[in-house]
PyMOL Python script that loads the backbone (N, CA, C, O; Angstrom):
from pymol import cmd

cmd.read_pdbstr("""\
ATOM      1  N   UNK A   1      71.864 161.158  86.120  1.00  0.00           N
ATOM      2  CA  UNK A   1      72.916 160.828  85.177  1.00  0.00           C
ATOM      3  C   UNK A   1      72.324 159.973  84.053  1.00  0.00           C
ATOM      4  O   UNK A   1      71.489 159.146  84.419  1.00  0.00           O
ATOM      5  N   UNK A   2      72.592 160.026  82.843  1.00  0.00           N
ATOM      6  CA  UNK A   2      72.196 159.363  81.484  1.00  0.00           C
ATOM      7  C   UNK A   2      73.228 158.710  81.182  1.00  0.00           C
ATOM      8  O   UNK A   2      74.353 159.107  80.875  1.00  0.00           O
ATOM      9  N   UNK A   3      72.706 157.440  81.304  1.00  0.00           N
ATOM     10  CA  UNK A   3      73.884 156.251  80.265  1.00  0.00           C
ATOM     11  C   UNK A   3      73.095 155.829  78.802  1.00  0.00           C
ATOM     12  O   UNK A   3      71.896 155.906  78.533  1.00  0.00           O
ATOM     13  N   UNK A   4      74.016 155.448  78.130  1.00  0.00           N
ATOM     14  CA  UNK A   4      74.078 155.840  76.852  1.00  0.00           C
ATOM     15  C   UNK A   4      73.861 154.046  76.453  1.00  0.00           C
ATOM     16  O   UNK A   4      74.954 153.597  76.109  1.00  0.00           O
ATOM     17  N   UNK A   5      73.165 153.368  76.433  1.00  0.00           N
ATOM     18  CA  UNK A   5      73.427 151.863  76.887  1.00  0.00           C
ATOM     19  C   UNK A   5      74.168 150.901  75.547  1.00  0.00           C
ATOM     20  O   UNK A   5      74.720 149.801  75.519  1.00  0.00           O
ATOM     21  N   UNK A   6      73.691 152.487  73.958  1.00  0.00           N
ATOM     22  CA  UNK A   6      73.697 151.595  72.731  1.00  0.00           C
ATOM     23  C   UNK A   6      74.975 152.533  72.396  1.00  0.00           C
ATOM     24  O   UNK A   6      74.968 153.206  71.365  1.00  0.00           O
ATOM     25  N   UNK A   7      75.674 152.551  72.969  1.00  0.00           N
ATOM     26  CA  UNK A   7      77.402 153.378  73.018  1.00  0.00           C
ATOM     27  C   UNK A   7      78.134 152.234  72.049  1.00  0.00           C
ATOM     28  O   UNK A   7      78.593 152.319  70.910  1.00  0.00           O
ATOM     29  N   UNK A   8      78.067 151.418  72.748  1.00  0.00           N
ATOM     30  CA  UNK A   8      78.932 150.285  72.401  1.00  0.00           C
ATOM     31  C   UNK A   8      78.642 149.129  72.040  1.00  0.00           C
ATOM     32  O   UNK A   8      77.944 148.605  72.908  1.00  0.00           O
ATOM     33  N   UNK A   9      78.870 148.308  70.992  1.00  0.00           N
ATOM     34  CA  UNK A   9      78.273 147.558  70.492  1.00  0.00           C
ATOM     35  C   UNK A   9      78.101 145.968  71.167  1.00  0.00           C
ATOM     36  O   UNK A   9      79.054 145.189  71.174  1.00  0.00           O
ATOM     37  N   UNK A  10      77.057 145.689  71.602  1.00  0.00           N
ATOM     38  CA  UNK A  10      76.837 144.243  72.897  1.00  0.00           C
ATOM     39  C   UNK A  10      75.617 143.742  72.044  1.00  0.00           C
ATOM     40  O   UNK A  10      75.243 144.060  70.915  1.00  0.00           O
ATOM     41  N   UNK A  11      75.027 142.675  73.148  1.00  0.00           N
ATOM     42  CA  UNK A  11      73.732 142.161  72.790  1.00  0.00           C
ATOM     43  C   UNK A  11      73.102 142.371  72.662  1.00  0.00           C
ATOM     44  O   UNK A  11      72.210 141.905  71.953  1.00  0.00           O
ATOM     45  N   UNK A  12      73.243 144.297  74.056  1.00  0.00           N
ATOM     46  CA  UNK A  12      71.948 145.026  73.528  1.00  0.00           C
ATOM     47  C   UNK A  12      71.040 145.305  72.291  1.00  0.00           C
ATOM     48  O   UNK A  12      69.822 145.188  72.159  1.00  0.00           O
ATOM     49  N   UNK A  13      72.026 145.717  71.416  1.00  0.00           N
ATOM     50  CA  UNK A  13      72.695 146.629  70.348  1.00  0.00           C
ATOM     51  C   UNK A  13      71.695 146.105  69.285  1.00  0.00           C
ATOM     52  O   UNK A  13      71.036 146.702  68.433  1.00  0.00           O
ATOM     53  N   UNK A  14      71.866 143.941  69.829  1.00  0.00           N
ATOM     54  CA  UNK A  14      71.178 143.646  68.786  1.00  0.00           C
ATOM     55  C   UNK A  14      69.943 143.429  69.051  1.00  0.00           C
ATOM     56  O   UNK A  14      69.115 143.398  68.141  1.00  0.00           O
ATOM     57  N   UNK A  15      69.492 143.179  70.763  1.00  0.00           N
ATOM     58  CA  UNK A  15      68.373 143.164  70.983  1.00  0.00           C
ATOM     59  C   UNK A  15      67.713 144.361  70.512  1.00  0.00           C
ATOM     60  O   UNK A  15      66.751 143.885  69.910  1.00  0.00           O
ATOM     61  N   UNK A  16      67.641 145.436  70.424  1.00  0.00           N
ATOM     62  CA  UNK A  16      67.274 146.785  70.066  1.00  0.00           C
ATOM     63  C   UNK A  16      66.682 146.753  68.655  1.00  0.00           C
ATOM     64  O   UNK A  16      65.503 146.943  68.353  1.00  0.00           O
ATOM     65  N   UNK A  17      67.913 146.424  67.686  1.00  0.00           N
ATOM     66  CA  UNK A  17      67.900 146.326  66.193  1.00  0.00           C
ATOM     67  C   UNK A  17      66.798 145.450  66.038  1.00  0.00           C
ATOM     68  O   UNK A  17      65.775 145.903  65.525  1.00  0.00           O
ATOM     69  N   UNK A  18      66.857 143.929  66.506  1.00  0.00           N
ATOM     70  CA  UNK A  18      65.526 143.349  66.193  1.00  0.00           C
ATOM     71  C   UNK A  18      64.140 143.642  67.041  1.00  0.00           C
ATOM     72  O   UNK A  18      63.078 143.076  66.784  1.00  0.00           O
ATOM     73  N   UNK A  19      64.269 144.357  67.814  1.00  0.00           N
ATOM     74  CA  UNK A  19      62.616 145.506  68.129  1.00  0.00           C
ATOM     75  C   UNK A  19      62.589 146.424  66.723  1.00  0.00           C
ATOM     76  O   UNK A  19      61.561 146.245  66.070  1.00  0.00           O
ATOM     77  N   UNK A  20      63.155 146.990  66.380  1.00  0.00           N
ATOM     78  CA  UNK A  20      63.281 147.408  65.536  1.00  0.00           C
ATOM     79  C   UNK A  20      62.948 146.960  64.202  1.00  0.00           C
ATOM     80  O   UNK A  20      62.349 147.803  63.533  1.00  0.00           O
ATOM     81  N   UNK A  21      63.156 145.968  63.700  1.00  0.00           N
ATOM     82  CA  UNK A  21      63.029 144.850  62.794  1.00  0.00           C
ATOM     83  C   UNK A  21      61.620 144.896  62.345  1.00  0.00           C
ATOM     84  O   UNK A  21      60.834 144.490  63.201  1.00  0.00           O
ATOM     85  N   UNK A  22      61.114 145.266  61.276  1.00  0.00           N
ATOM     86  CA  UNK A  22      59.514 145.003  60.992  1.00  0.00           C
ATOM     87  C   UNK A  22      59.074 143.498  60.973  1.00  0.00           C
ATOM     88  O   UNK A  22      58.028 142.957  61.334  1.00  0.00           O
ATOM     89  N   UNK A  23      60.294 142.982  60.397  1.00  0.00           N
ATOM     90  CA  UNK A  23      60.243 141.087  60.080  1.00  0.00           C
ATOM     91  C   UNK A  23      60.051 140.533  61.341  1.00  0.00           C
ATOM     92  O   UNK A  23      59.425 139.486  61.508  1.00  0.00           O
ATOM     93  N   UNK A  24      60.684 141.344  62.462  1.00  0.00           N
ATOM     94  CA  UNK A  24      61.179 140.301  63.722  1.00  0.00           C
ATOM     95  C   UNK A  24      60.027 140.778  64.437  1.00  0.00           C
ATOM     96  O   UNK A  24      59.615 140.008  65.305  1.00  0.00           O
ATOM     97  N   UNK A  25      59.355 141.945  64.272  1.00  0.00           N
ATOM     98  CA  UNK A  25      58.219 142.133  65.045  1.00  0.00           C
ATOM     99  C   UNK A  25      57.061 141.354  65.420  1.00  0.00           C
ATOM    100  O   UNK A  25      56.440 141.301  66.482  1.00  0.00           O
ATOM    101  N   UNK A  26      56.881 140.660  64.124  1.00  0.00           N
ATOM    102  CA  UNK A  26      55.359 139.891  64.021  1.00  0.00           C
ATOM    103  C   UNK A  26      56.022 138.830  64.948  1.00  0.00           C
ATOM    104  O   UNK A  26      55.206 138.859  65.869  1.00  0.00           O
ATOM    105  N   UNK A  27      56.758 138.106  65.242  1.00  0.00           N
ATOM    106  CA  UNK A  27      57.228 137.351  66.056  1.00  0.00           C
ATOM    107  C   UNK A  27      56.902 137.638  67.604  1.00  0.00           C
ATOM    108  O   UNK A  27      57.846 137.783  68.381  1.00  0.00           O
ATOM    109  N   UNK A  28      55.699 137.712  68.017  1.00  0.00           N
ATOM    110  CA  UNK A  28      55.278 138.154  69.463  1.00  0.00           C
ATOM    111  C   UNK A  28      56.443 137.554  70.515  1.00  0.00           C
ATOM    112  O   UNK A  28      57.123 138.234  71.284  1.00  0.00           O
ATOM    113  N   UNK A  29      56.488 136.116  70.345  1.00  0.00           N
ATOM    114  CA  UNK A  29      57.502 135.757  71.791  1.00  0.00           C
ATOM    115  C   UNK A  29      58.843 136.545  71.527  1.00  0.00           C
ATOM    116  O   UNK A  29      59.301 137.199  72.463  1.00  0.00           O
ATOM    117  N   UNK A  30      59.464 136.529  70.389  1.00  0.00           N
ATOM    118  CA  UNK A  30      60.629 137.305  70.341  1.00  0.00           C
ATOM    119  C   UNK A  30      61.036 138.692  70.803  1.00  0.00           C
ATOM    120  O   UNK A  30      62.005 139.041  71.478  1.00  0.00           O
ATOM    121  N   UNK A  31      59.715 139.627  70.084  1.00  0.00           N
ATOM    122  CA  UNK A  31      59.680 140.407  70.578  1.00  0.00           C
ATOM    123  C   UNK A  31      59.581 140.656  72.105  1.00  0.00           C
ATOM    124  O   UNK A  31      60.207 141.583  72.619  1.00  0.00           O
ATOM    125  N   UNK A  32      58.727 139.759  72.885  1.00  0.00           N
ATOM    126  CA  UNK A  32      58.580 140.322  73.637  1.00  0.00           C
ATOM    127  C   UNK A  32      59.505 139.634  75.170  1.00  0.00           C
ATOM    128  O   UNK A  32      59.588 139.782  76.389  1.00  0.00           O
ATOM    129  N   UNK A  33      60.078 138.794  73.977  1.00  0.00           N
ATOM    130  CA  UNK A  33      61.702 138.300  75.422  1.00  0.00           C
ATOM    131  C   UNK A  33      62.955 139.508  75.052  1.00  0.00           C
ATOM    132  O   UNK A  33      63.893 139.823  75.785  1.00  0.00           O
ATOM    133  N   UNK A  34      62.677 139.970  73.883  1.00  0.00           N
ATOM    134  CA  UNK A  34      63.825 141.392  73.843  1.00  0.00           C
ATOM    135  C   UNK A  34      63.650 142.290  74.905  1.00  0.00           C
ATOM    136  O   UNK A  34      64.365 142.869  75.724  1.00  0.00           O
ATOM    137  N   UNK A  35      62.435 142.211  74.613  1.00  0.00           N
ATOM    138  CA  UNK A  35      61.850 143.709  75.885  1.00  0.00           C
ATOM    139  C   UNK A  35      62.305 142.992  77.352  1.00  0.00           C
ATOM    140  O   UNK A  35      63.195 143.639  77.904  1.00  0.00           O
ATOM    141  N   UNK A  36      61.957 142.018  77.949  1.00  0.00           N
ATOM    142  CA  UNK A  36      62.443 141.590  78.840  1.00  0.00           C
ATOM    143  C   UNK A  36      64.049 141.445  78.979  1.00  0.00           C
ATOM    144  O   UNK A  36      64.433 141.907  80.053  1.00  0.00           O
ATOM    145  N   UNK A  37      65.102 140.915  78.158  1.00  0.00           N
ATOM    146  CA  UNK A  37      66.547 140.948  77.896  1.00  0.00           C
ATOM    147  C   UNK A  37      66.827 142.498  78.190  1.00  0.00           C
ATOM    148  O   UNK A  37      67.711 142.772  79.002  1.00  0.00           O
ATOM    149  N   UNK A  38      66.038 143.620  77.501  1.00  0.00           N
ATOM    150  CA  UNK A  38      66.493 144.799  77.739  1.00  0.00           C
ATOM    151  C   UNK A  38      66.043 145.201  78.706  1.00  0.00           C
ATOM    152  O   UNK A  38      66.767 146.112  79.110  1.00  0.00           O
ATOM    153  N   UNK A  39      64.975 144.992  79.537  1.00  0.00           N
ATOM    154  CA  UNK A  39      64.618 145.484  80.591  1.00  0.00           C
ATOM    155  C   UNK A  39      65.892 144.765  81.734  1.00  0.00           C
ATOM    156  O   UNK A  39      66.868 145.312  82.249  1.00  0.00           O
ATOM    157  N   UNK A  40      65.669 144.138  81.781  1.00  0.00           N
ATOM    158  CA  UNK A  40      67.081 142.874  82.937  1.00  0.00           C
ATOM    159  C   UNK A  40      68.298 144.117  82.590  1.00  0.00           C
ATOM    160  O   UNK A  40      68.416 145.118  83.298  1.00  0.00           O
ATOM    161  N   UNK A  41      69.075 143.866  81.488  1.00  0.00           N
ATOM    162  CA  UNK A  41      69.744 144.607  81.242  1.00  0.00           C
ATOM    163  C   UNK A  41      69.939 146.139  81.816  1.00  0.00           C
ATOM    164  O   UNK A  41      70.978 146.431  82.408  1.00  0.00           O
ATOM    165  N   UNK A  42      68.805 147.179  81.595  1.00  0.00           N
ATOM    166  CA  UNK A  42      68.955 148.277  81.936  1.00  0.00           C
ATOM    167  C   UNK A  42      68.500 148.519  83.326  1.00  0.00           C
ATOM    168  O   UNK A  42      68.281 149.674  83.693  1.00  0.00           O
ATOM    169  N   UNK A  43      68.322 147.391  84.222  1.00  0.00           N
ATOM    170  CA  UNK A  43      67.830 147.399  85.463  1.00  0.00           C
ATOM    171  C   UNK A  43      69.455 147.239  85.982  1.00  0.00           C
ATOM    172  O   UNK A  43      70.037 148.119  86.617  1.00  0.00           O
ATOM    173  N   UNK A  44      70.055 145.954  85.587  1.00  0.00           N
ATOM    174  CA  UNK A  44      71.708 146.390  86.239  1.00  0.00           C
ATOM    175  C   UNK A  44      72.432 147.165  86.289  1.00  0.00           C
ATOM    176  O   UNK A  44      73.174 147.322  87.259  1.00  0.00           O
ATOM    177  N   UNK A  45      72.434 148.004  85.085  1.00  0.00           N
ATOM    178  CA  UNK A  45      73.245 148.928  84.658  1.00  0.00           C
ATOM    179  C   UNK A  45      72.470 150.484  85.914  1.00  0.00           C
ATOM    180  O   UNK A  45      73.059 151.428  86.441  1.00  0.00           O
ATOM    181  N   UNK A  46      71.556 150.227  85.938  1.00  0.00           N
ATOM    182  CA  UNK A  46      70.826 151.405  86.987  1.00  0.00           C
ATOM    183  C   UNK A  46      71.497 151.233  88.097  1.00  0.00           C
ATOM    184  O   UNK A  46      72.323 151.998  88.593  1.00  0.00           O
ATOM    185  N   UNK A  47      71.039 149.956  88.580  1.00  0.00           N
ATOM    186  CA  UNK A  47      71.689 149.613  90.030  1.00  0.00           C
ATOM    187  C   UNK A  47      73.495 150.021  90.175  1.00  0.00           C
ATOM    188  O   UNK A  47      74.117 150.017  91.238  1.00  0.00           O
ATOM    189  N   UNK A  48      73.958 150.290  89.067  1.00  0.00           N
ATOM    190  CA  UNK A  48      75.461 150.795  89.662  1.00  0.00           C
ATOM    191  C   UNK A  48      75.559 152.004  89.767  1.00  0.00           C
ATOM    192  O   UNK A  48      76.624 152.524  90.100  1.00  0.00           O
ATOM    193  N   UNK A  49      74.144 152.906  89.425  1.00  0.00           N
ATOM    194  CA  UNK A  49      74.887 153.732  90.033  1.00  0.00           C
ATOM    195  C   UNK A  49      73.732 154.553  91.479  1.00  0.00           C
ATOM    196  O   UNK A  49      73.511 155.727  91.775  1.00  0.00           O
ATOM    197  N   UNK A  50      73.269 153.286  92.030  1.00  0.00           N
ATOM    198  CA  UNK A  50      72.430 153.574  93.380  1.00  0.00           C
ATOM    199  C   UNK A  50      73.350 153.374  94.271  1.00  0.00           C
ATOM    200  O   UNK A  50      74.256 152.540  94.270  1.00  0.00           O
ATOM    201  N   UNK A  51      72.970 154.509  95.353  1.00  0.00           N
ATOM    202  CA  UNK A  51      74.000 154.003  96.760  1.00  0.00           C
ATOM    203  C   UNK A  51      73.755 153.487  97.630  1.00  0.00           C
ATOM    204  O   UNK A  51      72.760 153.905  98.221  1.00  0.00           O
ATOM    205  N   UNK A  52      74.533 152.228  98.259  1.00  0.00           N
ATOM    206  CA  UNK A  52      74.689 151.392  98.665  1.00  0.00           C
ATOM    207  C   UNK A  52      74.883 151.222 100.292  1.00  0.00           C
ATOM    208  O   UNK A  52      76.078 150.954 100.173  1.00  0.00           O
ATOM    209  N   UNK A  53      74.705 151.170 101.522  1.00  0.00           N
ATOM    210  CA  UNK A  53      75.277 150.839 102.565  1.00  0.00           C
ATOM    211  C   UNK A  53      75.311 149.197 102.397  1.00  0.00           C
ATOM    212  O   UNK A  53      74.774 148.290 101.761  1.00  0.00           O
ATOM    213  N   UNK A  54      76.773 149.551 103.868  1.00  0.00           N
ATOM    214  CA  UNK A  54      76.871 147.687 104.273  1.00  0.00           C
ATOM    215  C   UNK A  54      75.954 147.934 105.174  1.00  0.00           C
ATOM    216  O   UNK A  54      75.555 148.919 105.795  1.00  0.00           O
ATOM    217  N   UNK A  55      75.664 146.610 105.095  1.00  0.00           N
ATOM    218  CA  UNK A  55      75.007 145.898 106.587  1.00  0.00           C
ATOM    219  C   UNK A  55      75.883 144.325 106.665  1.00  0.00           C
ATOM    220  O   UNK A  55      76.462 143.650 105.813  1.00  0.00           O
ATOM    221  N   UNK A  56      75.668 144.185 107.950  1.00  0.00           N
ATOM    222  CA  UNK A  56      76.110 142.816 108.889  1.00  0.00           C
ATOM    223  C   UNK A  56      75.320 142.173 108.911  1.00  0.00           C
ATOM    224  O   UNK A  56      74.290 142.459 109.523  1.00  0.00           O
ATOM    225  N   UNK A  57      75.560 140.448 107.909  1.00  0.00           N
ATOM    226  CA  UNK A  57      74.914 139.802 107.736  1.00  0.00           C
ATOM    227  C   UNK A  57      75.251 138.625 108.466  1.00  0.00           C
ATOM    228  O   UNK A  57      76.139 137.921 107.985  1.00  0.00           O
ATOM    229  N   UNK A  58      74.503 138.139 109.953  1.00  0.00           N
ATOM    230  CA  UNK A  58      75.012 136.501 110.519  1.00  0.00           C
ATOM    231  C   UNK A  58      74.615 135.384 109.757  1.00  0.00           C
ATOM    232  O   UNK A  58      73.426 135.106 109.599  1.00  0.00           O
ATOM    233  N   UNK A  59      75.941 134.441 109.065  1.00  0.00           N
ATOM    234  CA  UNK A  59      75.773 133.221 108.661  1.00  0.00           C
ATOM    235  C   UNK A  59      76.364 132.319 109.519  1.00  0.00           C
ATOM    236  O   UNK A  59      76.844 132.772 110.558  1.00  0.00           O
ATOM    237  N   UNK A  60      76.430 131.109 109.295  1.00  0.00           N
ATOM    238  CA  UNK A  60      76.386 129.842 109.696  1.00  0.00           C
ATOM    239  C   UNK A  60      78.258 129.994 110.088  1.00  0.00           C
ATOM    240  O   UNK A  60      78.821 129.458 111.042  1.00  0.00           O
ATOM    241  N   UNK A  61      78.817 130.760 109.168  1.00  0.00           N
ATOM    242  CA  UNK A  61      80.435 130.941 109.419  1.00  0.00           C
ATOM    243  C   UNK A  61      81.040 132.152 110.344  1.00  0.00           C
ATOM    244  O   UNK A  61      82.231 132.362 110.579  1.00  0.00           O
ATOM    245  N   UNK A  62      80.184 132.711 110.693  1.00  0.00           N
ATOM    246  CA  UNK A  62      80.450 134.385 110.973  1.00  0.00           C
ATOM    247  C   UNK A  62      79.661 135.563 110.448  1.00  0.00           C
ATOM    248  O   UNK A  62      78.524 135.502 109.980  1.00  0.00           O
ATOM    249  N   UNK A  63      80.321 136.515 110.571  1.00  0.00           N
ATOM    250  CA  UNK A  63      79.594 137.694 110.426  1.00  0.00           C
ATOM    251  C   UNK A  63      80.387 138.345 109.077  1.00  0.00           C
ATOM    252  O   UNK A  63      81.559 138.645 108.847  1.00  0.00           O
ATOM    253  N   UNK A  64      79.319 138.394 108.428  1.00  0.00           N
ATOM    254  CA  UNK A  64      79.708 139.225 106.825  1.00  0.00           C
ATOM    255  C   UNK A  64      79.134 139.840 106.744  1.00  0.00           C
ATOM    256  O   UNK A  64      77.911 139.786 106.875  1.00  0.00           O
ATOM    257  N   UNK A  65      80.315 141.346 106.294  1.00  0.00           N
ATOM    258  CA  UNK A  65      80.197 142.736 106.056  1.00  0.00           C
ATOM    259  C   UNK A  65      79.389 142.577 104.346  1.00  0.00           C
ATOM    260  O   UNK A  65      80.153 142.048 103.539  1.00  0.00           O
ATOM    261  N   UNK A  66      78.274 142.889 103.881  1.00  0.00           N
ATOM    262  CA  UNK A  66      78.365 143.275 102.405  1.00  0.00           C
ATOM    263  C   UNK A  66      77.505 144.675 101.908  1.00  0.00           C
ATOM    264  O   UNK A  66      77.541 145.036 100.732  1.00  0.00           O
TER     265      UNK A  66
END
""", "prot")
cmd.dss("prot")
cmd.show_as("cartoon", "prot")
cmd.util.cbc("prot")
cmd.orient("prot")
């Protein structure tokens, strides 16, 4: 399945635009905490649509289903 991540306009949108940016490029740390912001980013958006089992986890209160 393909998600579309720059659909809608977020932080992405602008992290993207300034990779993009010839000005914002020469800026090594910037650039290269975008790439990280977008990587984080498109790593969550993956994870929704992996499948999941519960497992039974023993804590200190009981037993939780997650």
């Amino acid at each position: 399945m393909i998600v579309n991540l720059s659909k809608e306009h977020s932080l992405l949108t602008n992290w993207i635009a300034e990779l993009r940016d010839i000005t914002i490029q020469g800026d090594r740390l910037r650039f290269r905490r975008n790439l990280e912001r977008i990587g984080e980013i498109a790593a969550y958006e993956i994870s929704k649509q992996l499948t999941w089992k519960d497992v039974e986890t023993q804590t200190p209160l009981g037993i939780h289903n997650s």
